[in-house]
N, CA, C and O of each residue as an XYZ file, in Angstrom:
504
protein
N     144.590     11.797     93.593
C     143.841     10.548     93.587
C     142.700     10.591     94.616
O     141.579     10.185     94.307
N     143.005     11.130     95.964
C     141.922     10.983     97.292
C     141.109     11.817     96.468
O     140.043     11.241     96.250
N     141.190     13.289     95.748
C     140.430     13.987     95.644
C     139.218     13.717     94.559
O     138.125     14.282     94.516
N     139.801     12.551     93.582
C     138.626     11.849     92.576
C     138.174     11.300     93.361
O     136.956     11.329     93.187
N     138.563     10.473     94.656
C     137.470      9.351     94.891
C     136.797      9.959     95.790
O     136.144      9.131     96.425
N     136.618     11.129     96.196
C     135.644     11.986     97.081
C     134.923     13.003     95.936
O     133.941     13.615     96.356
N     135.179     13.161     95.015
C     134.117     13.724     93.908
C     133.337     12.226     93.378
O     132.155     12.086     93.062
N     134.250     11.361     93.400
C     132.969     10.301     93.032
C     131.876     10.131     93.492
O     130.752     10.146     92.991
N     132.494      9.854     95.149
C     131.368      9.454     95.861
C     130.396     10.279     95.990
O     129.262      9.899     96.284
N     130.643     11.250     95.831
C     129.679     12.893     95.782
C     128.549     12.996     94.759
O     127.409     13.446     94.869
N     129.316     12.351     93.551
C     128.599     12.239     92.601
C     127.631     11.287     92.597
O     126.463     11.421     92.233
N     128.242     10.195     93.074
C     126.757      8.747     93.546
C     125.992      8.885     94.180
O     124.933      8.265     94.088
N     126.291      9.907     95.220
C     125.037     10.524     96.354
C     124.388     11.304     95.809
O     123.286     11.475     96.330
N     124.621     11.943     94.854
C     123.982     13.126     94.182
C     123.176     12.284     93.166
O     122.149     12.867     92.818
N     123.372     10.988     92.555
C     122.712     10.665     92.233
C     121.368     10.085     92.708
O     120.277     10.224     92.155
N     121.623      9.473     93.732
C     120.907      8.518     94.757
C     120.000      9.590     94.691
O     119.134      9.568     93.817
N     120.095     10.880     95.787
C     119.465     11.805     95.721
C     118.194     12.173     94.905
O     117.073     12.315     95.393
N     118.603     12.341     93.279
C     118.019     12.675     92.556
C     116.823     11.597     92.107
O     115.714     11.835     91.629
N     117.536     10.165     92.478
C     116.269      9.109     92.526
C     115.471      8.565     93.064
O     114.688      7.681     92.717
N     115.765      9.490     94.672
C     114.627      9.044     95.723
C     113.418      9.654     95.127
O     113.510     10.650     94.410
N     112.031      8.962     95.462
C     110.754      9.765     95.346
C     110.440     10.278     96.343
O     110.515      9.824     97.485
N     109.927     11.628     95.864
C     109.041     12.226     97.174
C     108.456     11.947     97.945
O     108.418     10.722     97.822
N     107.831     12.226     98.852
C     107.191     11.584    100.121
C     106.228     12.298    100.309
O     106.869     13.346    100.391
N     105.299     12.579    100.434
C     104.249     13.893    100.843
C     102.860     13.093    102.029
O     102.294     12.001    101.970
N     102.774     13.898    102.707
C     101.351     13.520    103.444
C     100.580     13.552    102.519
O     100.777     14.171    101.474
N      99.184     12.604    102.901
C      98.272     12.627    101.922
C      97.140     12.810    102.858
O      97.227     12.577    104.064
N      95.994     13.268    102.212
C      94.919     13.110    103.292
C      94.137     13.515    102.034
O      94.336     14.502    101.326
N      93.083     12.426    101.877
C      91.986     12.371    100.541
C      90.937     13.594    100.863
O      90.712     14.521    100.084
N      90.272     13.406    102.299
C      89.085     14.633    102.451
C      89.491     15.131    103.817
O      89.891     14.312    104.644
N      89.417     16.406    104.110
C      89.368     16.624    105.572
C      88.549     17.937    105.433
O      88.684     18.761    104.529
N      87.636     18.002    106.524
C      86.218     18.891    106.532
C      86.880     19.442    108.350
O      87.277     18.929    109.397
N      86.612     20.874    107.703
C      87.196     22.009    109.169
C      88.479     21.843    109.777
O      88.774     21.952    110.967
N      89.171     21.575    108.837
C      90.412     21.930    109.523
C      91.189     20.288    109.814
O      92.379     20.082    110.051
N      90.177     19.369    109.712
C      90.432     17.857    110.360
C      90.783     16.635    108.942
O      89.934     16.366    108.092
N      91.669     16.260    108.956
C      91.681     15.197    107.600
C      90.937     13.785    108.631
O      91.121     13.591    109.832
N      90.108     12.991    107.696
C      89.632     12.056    108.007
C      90.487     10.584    107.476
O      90.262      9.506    108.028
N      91.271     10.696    106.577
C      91.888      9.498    106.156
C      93.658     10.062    105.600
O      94.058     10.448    104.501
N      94.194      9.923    106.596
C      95.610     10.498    106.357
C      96.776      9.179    106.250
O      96.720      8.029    106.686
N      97.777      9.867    105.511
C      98.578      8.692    105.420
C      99.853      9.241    104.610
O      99.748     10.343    104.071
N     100.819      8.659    104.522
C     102.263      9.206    103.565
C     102.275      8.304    102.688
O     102.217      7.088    102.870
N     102.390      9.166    101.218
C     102.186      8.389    100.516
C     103.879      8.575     99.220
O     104.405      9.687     99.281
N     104.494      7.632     98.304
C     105.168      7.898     97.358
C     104.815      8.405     96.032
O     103.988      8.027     95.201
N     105.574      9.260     96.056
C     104.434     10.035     94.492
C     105.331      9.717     93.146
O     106.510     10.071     93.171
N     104.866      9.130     92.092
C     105.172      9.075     91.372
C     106.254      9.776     90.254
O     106.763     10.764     90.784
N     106.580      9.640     89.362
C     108.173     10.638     89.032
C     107.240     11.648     88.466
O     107.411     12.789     88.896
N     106.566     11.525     87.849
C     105.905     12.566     86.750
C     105.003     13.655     88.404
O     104.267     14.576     88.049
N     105.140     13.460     89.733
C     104.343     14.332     90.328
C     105.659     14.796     91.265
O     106.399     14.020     91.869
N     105.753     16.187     91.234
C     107.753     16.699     91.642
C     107.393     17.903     92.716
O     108.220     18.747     93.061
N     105.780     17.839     93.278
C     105.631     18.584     94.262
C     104.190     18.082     95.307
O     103.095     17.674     94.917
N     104.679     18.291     96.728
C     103.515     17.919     97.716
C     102.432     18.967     97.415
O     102.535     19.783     96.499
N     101.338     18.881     98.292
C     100.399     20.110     97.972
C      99.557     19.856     98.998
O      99.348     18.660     99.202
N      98.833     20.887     99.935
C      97.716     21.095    100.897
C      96.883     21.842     99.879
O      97.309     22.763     99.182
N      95.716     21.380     99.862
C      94.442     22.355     98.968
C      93.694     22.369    100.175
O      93.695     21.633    101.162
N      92.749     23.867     99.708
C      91.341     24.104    100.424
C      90.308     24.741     99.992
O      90.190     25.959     99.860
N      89.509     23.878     99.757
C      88.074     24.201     98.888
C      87.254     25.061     99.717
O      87.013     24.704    100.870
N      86.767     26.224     99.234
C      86.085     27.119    100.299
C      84.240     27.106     99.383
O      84.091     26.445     98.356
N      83.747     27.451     99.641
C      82.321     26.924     98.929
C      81.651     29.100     99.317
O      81.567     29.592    100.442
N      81.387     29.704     98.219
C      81.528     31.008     98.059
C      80.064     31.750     98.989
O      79.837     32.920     99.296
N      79.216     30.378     99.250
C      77.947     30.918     99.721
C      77.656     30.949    101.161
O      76.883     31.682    101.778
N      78.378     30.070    101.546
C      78.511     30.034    103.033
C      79.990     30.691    103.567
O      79.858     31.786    104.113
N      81.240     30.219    103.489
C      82.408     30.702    103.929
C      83.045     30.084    104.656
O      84.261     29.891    104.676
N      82.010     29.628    105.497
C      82.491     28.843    106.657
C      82.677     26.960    106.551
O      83.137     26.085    107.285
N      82.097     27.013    105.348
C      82.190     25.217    105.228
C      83.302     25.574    104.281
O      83.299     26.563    103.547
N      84.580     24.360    104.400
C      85.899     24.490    104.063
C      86.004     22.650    103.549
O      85.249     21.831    104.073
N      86.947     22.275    102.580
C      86.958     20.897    102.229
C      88.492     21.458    102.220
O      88.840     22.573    101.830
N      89.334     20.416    102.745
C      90.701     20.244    102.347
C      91.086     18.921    101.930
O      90.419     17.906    102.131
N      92.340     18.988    101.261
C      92.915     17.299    100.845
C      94.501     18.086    100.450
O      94.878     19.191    100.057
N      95.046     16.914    100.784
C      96.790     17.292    100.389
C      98.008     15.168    100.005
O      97.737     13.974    100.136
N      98.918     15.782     99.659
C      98.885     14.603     98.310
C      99.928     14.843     97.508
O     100.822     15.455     98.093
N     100.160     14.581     96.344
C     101.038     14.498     95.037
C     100.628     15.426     94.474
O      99.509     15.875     94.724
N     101.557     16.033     93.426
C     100.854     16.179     92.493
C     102.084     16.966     91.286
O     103.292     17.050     91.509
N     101.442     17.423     90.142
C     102.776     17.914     89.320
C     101.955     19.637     88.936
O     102.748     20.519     88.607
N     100.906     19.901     88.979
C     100.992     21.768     89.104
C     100.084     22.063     90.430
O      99.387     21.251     91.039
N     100.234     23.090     90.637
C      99.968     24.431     91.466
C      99.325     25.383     91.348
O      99.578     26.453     91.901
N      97.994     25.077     90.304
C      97.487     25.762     90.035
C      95.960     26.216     90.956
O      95.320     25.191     91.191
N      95.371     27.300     91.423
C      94.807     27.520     92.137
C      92.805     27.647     91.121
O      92.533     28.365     90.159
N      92.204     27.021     91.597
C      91.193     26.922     90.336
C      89.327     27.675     91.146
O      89.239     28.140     92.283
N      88.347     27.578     90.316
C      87.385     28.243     90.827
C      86.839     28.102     89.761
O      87.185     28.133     88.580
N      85.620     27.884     90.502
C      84.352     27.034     89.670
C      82.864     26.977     90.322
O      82.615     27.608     91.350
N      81.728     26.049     89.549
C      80.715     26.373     90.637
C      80.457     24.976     90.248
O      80.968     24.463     89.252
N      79.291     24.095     91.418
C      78.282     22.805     91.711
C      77.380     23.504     91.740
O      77.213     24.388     92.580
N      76.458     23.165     90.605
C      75.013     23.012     90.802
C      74.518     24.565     91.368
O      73.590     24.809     92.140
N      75.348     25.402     90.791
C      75.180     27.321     90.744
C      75.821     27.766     92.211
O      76.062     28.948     92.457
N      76.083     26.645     93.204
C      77.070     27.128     94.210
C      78.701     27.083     93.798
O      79.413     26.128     93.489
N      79.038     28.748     93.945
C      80.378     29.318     93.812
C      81.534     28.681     94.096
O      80.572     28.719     93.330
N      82.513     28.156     94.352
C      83.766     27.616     94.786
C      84.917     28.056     94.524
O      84.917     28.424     93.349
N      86.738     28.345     95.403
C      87.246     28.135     95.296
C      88.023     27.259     95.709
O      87.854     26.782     96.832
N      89.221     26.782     94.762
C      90.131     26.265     95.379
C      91.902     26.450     95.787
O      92.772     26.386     94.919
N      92.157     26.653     97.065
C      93.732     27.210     96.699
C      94.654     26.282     97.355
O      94.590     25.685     98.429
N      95.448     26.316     96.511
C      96.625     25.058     96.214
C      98.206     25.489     96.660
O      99.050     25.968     95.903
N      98.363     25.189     98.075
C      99.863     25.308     98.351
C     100.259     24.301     98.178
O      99.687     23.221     98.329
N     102.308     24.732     97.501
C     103.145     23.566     96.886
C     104.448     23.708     97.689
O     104.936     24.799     97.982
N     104.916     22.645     97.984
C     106.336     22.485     98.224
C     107.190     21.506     97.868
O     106.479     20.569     97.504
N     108.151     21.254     97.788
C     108.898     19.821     97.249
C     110.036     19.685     97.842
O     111.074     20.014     97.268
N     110.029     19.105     99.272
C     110.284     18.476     99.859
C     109.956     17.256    100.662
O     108.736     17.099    100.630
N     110.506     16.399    101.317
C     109.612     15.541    101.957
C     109.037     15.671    103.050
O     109.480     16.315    104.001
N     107.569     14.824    102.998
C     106.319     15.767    104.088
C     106.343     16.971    104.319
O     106.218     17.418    105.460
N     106.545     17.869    103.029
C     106.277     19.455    103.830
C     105.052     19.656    103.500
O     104.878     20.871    103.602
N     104.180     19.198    103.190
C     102.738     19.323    103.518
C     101.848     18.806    104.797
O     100.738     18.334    105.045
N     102.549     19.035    105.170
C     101.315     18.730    106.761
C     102.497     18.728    108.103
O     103.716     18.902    108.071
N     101.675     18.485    109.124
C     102.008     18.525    110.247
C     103.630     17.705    110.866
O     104.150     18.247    111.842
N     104.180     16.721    110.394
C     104.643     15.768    111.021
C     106.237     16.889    110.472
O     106.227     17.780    109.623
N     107.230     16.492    111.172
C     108.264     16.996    111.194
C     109.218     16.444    109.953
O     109.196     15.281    109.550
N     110.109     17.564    109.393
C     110.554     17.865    108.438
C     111.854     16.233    108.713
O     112.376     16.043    109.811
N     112.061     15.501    107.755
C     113.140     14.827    108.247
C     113.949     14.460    107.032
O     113.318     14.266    105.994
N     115.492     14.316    107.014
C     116.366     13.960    106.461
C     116.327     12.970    105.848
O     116.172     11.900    106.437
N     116.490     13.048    104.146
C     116.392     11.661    103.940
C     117.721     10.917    104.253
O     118.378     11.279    105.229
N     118.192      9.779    103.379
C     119.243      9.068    103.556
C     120.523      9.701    102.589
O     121.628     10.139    102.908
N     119.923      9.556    101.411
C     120.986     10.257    100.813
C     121.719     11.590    100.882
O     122.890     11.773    100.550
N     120.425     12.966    101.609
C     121.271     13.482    102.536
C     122.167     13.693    103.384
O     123.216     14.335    103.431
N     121.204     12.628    104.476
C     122.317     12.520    105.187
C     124.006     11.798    105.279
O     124.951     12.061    106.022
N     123.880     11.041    104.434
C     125.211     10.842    103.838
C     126.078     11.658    103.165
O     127.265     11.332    103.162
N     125.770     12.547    102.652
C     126.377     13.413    101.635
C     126.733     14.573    102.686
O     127.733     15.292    102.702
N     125.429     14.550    103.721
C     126.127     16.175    105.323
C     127.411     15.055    105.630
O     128.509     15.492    105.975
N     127.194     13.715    105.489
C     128.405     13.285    106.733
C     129.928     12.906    106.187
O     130.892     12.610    106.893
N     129.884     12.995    104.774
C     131.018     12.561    103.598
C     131.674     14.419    103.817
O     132.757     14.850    104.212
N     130.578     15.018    103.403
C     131.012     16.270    103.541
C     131.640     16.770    105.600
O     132.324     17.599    106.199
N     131.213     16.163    105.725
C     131.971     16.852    107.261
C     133.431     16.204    107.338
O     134.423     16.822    107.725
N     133.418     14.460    106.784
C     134.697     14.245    106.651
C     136.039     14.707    106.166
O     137.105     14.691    106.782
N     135.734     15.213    104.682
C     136.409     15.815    104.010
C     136.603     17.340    104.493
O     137.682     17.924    104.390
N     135.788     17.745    104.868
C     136.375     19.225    105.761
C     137.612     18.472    106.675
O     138.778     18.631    106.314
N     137.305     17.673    107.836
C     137.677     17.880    108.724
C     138.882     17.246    108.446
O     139.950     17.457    109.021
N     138.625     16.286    107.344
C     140.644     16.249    107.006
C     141.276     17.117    106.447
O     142.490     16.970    106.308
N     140.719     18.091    106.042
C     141.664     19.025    105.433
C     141.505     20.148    106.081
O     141.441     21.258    105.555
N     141.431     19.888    107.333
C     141.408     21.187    108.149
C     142.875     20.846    108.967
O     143.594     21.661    109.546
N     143.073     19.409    108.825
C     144.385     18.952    109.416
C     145.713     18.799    108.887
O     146.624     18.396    109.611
């Protein structure tokens, strides 16, 4: 009997889990390295990965555009403005805020599920 109602609850966290939305830093433009308008934003269900991009402009090298955000592919693209060259390359992760600077943190339903799980060890270690 204890052992259904600790697969249940396992199972409700696992759900919870699966229905939090992502979290990702966002930052619309940032020029050299610097975002000018940053913020954390919730990404929608249909977008299942964060992303840092950086636009490099092929004629100079040294002028760089970044932005990071939502999004649902990873695809790395290249193109030209007005006969100036461009790329763009697109790192992905899917977790929360692993796009940028601020520290990696636990959500809730995690952490419930590390602390259900430490319980159940530690009673049956007894």
């Amino acid at each position: 009997m204890m052992l259904r109602i600790v697969f249940g609850v396992i199972a409700a966290i696992g759900f919870l889990t699966l229905s939090e939305a992502l979290t990702c830093n966002s930052c619309k433009v940032g020029v050299l390295g610097k975002c000018l308008f940053s913020s954390q934003v919730s990404c929608a269900a249909s977008e299942t990965k964060c992303y840092s991009a950086k636009a490099e402009f092929n004629v100079t090298g040294f002028l760089s555009l970044s932005s990071s955000g939502c999004t649902s592919d990873c695809n790395n693209t290249a193109g030209s403005i007005l006969g100036a060259g461009y790329t763009v390359t697109k790192t992905c992760c899917a977790v929360n805020l692993c796009n940028g600077a601020s520290a990696a943190q636990l959500s809730m339903a995690g952490a419930l599920s590390a602390a259900l799980l430490a319980s159940v060890w530690s009673s049956s270690m007894l």
